[in-house]
N, C-alpha and C positions, 0 to 999 in steps of 0.2 A: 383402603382409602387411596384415591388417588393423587399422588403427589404432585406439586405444583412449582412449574420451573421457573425463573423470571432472571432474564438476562442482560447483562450491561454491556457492551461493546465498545471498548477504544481502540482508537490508533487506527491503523491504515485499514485498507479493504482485502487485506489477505488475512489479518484478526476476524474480520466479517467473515469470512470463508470458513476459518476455522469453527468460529460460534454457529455457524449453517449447521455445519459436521454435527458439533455435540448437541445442539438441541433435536439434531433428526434422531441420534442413537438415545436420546435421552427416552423421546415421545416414542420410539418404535418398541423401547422395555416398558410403556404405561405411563410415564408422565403425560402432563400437560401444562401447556407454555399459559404463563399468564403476563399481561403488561401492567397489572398492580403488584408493587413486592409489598405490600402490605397483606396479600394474603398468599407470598410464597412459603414453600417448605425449604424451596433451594435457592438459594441466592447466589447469583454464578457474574463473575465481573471480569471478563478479558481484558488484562489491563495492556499498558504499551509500555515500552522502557527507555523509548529513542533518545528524548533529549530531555533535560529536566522539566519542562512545561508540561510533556506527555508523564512524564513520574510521575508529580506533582498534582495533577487531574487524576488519573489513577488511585493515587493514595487517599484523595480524597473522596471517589468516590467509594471506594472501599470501607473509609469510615462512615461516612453516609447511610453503606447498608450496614455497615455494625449497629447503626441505632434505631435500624429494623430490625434487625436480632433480637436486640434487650426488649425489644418490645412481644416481638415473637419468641420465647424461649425454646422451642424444639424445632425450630429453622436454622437451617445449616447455611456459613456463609463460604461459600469457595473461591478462590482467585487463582485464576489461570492465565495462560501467556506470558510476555517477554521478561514482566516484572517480575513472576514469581521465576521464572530461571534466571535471571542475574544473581535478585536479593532475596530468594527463600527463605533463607535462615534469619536476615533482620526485620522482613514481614513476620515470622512467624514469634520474634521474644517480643517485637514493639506494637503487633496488633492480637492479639491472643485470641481475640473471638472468631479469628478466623479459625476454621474448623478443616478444612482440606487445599492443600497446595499443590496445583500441577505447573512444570514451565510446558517450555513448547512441546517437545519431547514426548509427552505423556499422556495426549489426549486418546490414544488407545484405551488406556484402565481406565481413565475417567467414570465413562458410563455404567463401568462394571463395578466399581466401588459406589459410586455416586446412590445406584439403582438395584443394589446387595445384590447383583452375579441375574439380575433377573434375564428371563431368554430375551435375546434381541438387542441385549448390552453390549453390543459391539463395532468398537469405532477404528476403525485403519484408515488415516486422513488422507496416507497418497493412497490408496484405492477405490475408496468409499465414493459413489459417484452419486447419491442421494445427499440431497439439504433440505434446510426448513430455510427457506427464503428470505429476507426481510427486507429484498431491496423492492421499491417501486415496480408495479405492475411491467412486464414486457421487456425486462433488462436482469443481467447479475454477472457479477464478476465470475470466473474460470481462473482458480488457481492453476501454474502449469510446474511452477516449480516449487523447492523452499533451498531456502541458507542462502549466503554470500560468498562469493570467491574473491570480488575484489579487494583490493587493499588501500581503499581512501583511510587514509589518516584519522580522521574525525567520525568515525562511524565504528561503532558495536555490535552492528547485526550480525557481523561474522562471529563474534566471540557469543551471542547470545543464540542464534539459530545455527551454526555451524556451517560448512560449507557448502558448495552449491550443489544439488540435487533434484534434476530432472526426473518429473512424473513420465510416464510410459505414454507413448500418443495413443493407445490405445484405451488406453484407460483415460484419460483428458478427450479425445472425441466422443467416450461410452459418455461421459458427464455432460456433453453438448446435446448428446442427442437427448439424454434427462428433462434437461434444461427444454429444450425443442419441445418437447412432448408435453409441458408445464406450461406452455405458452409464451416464453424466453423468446425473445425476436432479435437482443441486441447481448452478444456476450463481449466482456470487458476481460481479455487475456490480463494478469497480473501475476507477479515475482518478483523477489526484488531487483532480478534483471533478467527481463524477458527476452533482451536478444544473445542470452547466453543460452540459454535453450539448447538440449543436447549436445553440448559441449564435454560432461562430463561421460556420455552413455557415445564417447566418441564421433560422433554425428557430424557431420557436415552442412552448413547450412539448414540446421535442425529447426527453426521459428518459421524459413521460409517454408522446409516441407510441411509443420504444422497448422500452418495454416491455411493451405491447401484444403489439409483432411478436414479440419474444422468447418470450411468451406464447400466443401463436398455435404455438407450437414442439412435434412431438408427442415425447413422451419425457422435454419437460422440465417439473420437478414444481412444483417450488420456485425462486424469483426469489428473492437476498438483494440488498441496495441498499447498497455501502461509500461511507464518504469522503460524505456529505451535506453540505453546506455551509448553516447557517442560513439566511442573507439569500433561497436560493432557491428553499427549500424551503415553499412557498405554500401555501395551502390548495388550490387546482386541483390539483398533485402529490399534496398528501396525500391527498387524496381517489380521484383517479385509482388509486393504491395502493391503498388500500381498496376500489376496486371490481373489482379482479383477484386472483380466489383462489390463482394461484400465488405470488402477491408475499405474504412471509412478512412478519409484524409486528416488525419487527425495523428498528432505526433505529442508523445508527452515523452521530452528529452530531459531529464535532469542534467544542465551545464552546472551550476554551482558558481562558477564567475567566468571570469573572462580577462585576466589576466595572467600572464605567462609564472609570471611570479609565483603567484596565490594556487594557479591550477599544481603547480610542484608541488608547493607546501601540502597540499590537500592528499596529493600520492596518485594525480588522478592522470591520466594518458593524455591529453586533450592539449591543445594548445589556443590562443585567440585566434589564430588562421585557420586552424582547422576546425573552430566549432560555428566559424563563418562559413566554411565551405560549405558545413554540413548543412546550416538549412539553406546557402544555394542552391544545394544539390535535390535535397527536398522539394523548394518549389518549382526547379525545373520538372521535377515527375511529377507532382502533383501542384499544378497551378491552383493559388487558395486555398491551399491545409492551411490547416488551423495549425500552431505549432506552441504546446505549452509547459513552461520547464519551471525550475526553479534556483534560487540563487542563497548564498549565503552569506551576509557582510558581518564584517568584528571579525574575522578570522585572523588568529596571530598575526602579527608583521602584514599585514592588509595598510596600508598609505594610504594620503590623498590620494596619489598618482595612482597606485589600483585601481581604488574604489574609481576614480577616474577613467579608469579605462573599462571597466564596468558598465557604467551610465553612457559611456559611449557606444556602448556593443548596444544596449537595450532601445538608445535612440536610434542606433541605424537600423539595426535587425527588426524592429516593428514586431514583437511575439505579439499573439493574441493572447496567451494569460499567462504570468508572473506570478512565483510567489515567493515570496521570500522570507528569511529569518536571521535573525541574530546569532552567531555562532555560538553552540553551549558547549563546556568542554564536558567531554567524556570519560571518564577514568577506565584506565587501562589501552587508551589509545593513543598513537604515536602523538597527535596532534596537542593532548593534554600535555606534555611538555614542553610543548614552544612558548618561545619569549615573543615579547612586544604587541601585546594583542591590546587591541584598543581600546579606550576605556568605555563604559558603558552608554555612558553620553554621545561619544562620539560614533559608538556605535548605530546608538538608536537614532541619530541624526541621517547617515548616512541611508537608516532603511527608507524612513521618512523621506530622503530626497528620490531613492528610488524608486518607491511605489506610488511619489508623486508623479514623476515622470511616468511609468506603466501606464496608469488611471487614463490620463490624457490620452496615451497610447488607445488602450483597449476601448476609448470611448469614440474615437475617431472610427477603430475598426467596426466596431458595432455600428453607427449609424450611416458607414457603408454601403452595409446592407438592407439596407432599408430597402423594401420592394421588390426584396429578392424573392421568388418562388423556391422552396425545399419541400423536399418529404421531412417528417416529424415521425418522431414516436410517441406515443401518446399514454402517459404512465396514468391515466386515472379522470376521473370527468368529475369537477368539483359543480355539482346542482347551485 
């Protein structure tokens, strides 16, 4: 009989990447993906572990399919990713019917246990250059690296994916060209920080030569760049960007704030001047990028006069997309013991005033462009 896989996907789009990975080594040993779990054998849920909202969603859906289990008794339920390597051991006494736990770590064995050693159970995530797809026709993301090196204060990912480590470009182009041949027109580079790109494999300007090669790819159209990290994004990178027509203008910087203060607290290199320059410096190379990042308020010892100087950056700087969240503390990070973090009200007030402000922002930019002519990509023709 052929077994039946049905999979759940949280958190960011390198979780998506990984779940590509396991459902191709899954289907290549004789599975087959189904989108009802009511009639899977395997029940597989990539959960996320970043901040408690992401746990909390996770765990939930974890129970969810535990009561597809009790109803399927020889359906096996698994939970893979960030959650099961943090809290393995208190998923495994507080949800019992889960029946196999991998963290990030472990998606090698996965397919080989999952599919009892059948031929073709074999998954090695940085080499593996085959996925089963699930993004919208004509596009997918290109994992290029994994782990974290830097040392923001308020972030896990270091402690749960470990440090940073760069895929081989040879191996990330062999997956473009995959992609290419699949019909891929638009690959979406992602890491948790893609302008650190061979950094660890000694490299020198390793993202600009990547994406050269990537570029050199025939079939593929469009290069998107996620996950920018300020401090590395230089003017050599920006420029290098600029002089490759497939690298789209499109800039997704995570700032976090914009106060000198709160950027310290956070551990993060950046200052309020210098994350002014930097999209200067951006729209002098590319006039009209889009430039879209994210922020964090409630963060310990965060003032009026922060948050203040914040709302002031978002009014000048004009981004096209915002997004923001309420600070969650982390256990086990520097930031989980700072004092004076703001209460929750006042937290939740300050988002409220920020994303009011954005709205208006983003709504002026959009209507802009009204009457602009662009090339599109076209994920799907709804009759």
């Amino acid at each position: 009989m052929t077994i039946a896989v049905y999979m759940t996907t949280l958190g960011c789009p390198k979780n998506r990447v990984d779940s590509e990975k396991t459902l191709w080594a899954l289907t290549r040993a004789g599975a087959r993906i189904t989108l009802d779990e009511e009639e899977a054998d395997l029940l597989l849920v990539n959960t996320c572990g970043f901040v408690t909202d992401a746990k909390e969603e996770s765990i939930e859906r974890v129970l969810e399919l535990a009561e597809v289990k009790a109803r399927r008794p020889k359906a096996k339920l698994v939970v893979l990713g960030c959650l099961s390597e943090r809290y393995r051991a208190e998923l495994a006494e507080r949800i019992p019917e889960i029946d196999y736990l991998y963290g990030v770590h472990e998606l090698d064995k996965l397919a080989h246990e999952l599919m009892a050693d059948k031929e073709g159970a074999y998954l090695d995530p940085e080499a593996l250059t085959e996925r089963t797809l699930t993004t919208p026709s004509g596009w997918a993301y290109l994992k290029i690296a994994e782990g974290c090196s830097n040392t923001c204060s308020f972030c896990a990912i270091p402690m749960i994916r470990g440090p940073y480590a760069s895929r081989s470009a040879g191996t990330i182009v062999e997956e473009a060209r995959h992609l290419a041949a699949r019909g891929v027109r638009e690959v979406n580079l992602v890491a948790q920080d893609t302008t650190l790109y061979g950094a660890d494999l000694k490299q020198k300007n390793g993202l600009a030569s990547l994406l050269g090669q990537i570029a050199a790819v025939d079939g593929i159209e469009w290069i998107r760049v996620m996950y920018m990290y300020p401090p590395l994004l230089d003017d050599h990178l920006i420029e290098t960007m600029a002089a490759i027509p497939k690298v789209v203008p499109y800039f997704d910087v995570p700032l976090q704030h914009a106060s000198d203060k709160i950027l310290g607290l956070m551990g993060r290199k950046e200052t309020g001047r210098s994350i002014r320059s930097l999209v200067a410096r951006i729209r002098a190379a590319f006039p009209g990028a889009a430039i879209r990042t994210a922020f964090i308020v409630g963060f310990p010892g965060e003032t009026e006069k922060d948050f203040g100087q914040l709302l002031e950056f978002v009014q000048e700087a004009r981004l096209d997309h915002v997004g923001a969240f309420i600070y969650s503390p982390e256990e086990g990070t520097l930031a989980a013991s700072l004092k004076a973090r703001p209460s929750a009200t006042v937290a939740r007030g300050r988002l409220e005033r920020l994303m009011t402000a954005q709205r208006e922002i983003s709504a002026e930019l959009t209507l802009a462009k009204t009457g602009l002519l662009t090339d599109v990509l076209v994920e799907g023709l709804d009759p």
